[in-house]
C-alpha positions as CSV (number, residue, x, y, z in Angstrom):
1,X,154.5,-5.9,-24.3
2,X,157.2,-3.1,-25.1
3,X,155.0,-0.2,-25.7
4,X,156.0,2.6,-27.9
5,X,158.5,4.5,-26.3
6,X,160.6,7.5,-28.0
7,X,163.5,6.7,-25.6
8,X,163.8,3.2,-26.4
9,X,163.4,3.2,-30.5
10,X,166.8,6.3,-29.6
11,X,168.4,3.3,-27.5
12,X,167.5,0.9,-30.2
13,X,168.9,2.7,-33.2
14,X,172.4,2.0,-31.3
15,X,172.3,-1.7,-31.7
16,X,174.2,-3.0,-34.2
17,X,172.5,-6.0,-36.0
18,X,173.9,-9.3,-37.7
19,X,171.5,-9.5,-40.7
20,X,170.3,-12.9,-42.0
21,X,173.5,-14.8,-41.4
22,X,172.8,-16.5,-38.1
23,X,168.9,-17.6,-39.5
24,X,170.7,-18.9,-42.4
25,X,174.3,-20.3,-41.1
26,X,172.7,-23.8,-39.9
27,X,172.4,-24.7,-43.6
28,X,175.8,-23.4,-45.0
29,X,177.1,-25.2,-41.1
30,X,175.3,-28.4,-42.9
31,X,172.4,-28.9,-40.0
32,X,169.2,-28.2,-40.4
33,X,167.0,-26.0,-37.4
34,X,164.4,-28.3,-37.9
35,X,165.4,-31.7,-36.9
36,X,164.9,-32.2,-33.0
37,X,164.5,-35.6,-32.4
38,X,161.3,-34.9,-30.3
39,X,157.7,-34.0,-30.9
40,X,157.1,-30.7,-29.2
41,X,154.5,-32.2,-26.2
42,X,155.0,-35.3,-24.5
43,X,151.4,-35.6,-24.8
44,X,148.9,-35.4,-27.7
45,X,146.3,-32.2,-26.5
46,X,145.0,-32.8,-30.8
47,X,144.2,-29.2,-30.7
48,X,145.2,-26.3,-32.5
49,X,145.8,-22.7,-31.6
50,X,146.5,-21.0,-35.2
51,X,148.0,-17.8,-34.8
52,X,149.8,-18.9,-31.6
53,X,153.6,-19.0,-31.4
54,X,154.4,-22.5,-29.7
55,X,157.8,-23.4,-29.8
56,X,161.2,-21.4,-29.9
57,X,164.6,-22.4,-30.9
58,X,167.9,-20.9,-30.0
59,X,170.6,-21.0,-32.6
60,X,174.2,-20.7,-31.1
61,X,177.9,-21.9,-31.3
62,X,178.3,-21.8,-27.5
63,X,176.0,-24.1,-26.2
64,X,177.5,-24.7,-22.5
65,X,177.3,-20.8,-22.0
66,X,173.9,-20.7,-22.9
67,X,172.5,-23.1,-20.8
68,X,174.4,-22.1,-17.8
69,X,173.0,-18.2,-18.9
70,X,169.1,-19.0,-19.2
71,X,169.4,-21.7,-16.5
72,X,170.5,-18.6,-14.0
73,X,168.2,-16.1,-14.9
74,X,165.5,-18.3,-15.6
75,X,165.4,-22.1,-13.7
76,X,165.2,-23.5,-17.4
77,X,166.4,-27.2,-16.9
78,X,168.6,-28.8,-19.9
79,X,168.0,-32.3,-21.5
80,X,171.0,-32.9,-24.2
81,X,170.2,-34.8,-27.2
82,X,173.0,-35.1,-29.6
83,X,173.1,-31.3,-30.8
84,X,169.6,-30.8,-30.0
85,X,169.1,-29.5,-26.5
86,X,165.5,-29.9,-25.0
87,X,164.5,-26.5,-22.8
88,X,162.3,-27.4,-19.8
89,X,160.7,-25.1,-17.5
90,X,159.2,-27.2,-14.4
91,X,159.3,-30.2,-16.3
92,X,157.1,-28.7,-19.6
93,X,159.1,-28.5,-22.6
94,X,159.0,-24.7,-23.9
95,X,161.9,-25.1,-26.3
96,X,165.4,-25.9,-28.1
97,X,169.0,-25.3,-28.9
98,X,170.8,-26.2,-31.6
99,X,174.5,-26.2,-31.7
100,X,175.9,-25.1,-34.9
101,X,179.7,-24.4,-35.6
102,X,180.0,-22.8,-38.9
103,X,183.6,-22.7,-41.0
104,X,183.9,-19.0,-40.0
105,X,182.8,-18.2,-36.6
106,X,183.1,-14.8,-37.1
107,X,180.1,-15.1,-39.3
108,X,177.9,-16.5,-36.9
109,X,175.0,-15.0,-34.9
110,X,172.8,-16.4,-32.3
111,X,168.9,-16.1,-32.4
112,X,165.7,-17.3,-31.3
113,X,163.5,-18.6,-33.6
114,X,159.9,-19.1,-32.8
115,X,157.9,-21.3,-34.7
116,X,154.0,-20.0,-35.4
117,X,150.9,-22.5,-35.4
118,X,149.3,-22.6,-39.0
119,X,146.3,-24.8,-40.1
120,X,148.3,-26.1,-43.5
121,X,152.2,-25.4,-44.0
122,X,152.3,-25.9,-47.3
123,X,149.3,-23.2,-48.5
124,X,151.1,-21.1,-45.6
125,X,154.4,-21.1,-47.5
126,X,152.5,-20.4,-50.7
127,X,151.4,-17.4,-49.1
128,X,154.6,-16.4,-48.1
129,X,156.1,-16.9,-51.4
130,X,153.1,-15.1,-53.3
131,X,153.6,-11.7,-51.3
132,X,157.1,-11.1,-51.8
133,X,158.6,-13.8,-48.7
134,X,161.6,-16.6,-49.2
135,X,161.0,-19.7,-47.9
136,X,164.2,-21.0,-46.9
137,X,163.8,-25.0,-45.7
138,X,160.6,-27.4,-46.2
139,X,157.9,-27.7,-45.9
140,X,158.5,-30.8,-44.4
141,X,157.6,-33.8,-42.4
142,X,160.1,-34.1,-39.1
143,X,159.3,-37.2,-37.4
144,X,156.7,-36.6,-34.3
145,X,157.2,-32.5,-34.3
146,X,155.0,-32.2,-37.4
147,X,155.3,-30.4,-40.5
148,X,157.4,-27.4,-40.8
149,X,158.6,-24.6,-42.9
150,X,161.9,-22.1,-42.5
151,X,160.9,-18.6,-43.8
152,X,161.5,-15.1,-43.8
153,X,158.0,-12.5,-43.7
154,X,158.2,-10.2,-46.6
155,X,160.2,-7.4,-45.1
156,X,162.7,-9.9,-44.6
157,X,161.9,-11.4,-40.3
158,X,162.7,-15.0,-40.1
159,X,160.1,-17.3,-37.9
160,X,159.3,-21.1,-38.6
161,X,155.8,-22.1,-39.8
162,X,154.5,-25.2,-37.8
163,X,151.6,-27.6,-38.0
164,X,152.3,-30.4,-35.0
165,X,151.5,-33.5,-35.1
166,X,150.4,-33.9,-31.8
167,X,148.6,-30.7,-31.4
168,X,149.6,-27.6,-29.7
169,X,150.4,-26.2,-26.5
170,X,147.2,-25.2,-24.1
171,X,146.7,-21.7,-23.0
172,X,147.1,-21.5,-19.6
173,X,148.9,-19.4,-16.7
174,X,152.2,-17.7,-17.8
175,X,154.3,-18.2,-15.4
176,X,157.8,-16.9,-14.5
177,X,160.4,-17.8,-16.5
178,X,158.1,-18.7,-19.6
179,X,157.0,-17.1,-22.8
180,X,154.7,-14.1,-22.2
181,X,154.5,-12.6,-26.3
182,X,156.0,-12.0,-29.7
183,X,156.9,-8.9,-30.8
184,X,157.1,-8.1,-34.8
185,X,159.8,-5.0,-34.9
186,X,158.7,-4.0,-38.7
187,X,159.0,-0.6,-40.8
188,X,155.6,-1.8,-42.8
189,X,153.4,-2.4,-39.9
190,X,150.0,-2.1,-42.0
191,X,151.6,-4.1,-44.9
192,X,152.8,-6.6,-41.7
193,X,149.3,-6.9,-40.8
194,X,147.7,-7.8,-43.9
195,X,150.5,-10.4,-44.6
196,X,149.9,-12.2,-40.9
197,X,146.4,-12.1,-41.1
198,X,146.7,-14.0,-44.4
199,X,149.1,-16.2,-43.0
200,X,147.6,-17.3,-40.0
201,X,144.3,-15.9,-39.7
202,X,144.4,-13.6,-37.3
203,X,140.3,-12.5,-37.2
204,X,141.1,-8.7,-35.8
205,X,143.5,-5.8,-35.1
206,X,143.7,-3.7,-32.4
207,X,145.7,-1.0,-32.1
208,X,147.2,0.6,-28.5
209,X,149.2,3.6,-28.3
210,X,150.3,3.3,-32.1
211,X,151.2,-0.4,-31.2
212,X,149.2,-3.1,-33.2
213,X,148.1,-6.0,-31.4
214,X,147.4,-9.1,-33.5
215,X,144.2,-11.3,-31.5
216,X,143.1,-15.0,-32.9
217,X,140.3,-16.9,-30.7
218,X,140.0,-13.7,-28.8
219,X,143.1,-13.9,-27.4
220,X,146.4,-11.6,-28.1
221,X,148.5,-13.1,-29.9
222,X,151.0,-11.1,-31.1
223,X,152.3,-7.3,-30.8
224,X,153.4,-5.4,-34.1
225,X,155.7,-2.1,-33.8
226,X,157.5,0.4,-35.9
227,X,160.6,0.8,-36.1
228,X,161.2,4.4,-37.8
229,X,164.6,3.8,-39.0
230,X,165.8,1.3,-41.9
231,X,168.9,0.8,-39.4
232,X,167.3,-1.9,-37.8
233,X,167.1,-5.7,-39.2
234,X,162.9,-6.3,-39.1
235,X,162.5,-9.6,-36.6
236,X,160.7,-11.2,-34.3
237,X,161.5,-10.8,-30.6
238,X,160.2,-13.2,-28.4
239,X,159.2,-11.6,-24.6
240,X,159.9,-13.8,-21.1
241,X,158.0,-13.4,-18.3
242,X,159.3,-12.2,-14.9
243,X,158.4,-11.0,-11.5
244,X,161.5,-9.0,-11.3
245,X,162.8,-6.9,-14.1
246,X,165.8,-5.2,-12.3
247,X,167.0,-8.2,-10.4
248,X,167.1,-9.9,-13.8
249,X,168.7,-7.5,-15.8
250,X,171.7,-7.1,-13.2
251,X,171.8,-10.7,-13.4
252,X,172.3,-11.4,-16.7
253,X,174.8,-8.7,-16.9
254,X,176.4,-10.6,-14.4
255,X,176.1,-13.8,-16.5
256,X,177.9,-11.9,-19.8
257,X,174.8,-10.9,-21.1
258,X,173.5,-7.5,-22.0
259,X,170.9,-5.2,-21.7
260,X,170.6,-2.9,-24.4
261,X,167.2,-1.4,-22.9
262,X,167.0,-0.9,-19.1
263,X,164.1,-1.2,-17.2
264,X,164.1,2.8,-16.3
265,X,161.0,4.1,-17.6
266,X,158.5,5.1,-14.6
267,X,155.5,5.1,-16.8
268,X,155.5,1.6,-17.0
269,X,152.9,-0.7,-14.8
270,X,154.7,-3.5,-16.2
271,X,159.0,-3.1,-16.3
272,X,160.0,-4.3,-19.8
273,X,163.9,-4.4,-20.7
274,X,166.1,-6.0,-23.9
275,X,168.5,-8.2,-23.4
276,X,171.2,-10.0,-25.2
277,X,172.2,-13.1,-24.7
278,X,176.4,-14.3,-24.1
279,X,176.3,-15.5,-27.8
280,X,174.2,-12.2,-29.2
281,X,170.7,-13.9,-29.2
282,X,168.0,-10.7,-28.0
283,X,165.6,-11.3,-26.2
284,X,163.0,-8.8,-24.1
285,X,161.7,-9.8,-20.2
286,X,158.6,-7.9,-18.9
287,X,156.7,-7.8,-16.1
288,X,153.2,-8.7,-16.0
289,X,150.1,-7.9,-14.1
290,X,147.5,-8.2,-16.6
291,X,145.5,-12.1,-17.2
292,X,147.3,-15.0,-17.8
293,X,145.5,-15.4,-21.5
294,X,146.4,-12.0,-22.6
295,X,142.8,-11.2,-23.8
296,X,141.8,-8.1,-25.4
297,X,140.2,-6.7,-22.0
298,X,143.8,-5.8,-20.7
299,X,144.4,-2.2,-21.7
């Protein structure tokens, strides 16, 4: 995870955010983020990991350069169908991009959406809407994926609520080039916490270096940090797993990416950096050395 770090959250109060209009341009674009054609395993595991992210989406106008970008850095293979693009990473699904192409480009912003694991989608959204939250599309049924929701938390991050039809991803090792965590950049972390573990039922808190670490069948889940200025738009940030930090970040550079955080800080076991995608999309890509599960006995 991206620990607390006074010289990032300076580096971070430079970035210049896009708001909510690339979370909500796919409905004004007339598309919908949540109508892949395909269920999210190819096989059914019927289990459930509440609290577990378990599928991300990328929203962009510039597919082509976006595959070419991740498929560089990362060896993510490309299955096109229609505007839905299936993300594979050695031949396991671990995501999607849809192509939108709103009326006024200039509008547009590219983001990841991750979609969280919930027992019931429709008392989920309930509690979204009874603490302050907008629910923006569903719930509702999309063929084999399951039943999902489109909302933004209370202080205003945007993530999709999921309950899969087919069950959900194991745990298992985190390899390079997959998802390694979520990060929740919030200025109400303790108001953040009480909403998620309502939402998903997170069963405990733990809290490293003023960074709070969300845990569901004692396993992290999740990473909660504030961000001490109301500059910054309150998201989630999903984190990739890599062996080589550096080597990745001159990469995407080299790709038309950026990095808006460089891996620079000596303290770190683990090198963490942000990136941004060609199309604007951030991203972080971390190092890890601690156990595949992320259980609470890595400190």
């Amino acid at each position: 995870m991206l620990k607390n770090n006074n010289k990032n959250m300076s580096l971070l109060r430079l970035i210049i955010f896009s708001g909510l209009c690339g979370f909500l341009i796919m409905f004004q674009a007339g598309c919908s983020l949540i109508q892949p054609p395909d269920s999210i395993l190819e096989d059914k595991t019927l289990t459930y990991h509440p609290g577990k992210f378990v599928w991300h989406d990328l929203v962009t106008s510039d597919v082509a350069t976006t595959k070419s970008f991740y498929g560089q850095l990362f060896n993510w293979t490309f299955e096109q169908r229609g505007r839905y693009t299936i993300v594979s990473l050695n031949d396991k699904r671990i995501g999607g991009i849809l192509d939108i192409q709103p009326k006024t480009p200039e509008r547009h912003a590219a983001r990841w959406i991750s979609s969280l694991s919930v027992p019931d989608v429709d008392q989920a959204t309930s509690v979204v809407l009874a603490n302050g939250g907008k629910v923006h599309k569903g719930p509702e049924n999309i063929g084999d994926r399951g039943r999902v929701a489109l909302v933004s938390d209370p202080q205003g991050a945007q993530l999709s609520l999921i309950h899969t039809k087919k069950g959900d991803p194991s745990d298992g090792p985190i390899v390079d080039g997959s998802w390694l965590w979520h990060e929740l950049w919030t200025n109400s972390p303790n108001d953040s916490v009480v909403f998620y573990q309502e939402l998903a039922g997170y069963s405990t808190v733990e809290e490293l270096d003023s960074y709070l670490i969300l845990t569901a069948e004692d396993k992290w889940r999740a990473g909660i940090r504030n961000l001490f200025t109301q500059a910054l738009e309150q998201r989630w940030v999903p984190v990739i797993k890599v062996n080589d930090v550096r080597a990745i970040s001159v990469l995407a550079k080299q790709m038309g990416g950026k990095v808006l955080i460089e891996p620079e800080n000596p303290d770190y076991t683990d090198q963490v950096a942000l990136l941004a995608d060609p199309s604007g999309a951030l991203f972080m890509i971390q190092e890890w050395s601690g156990i595949d599960a992320l259980k609470g006995d890595k400190k």
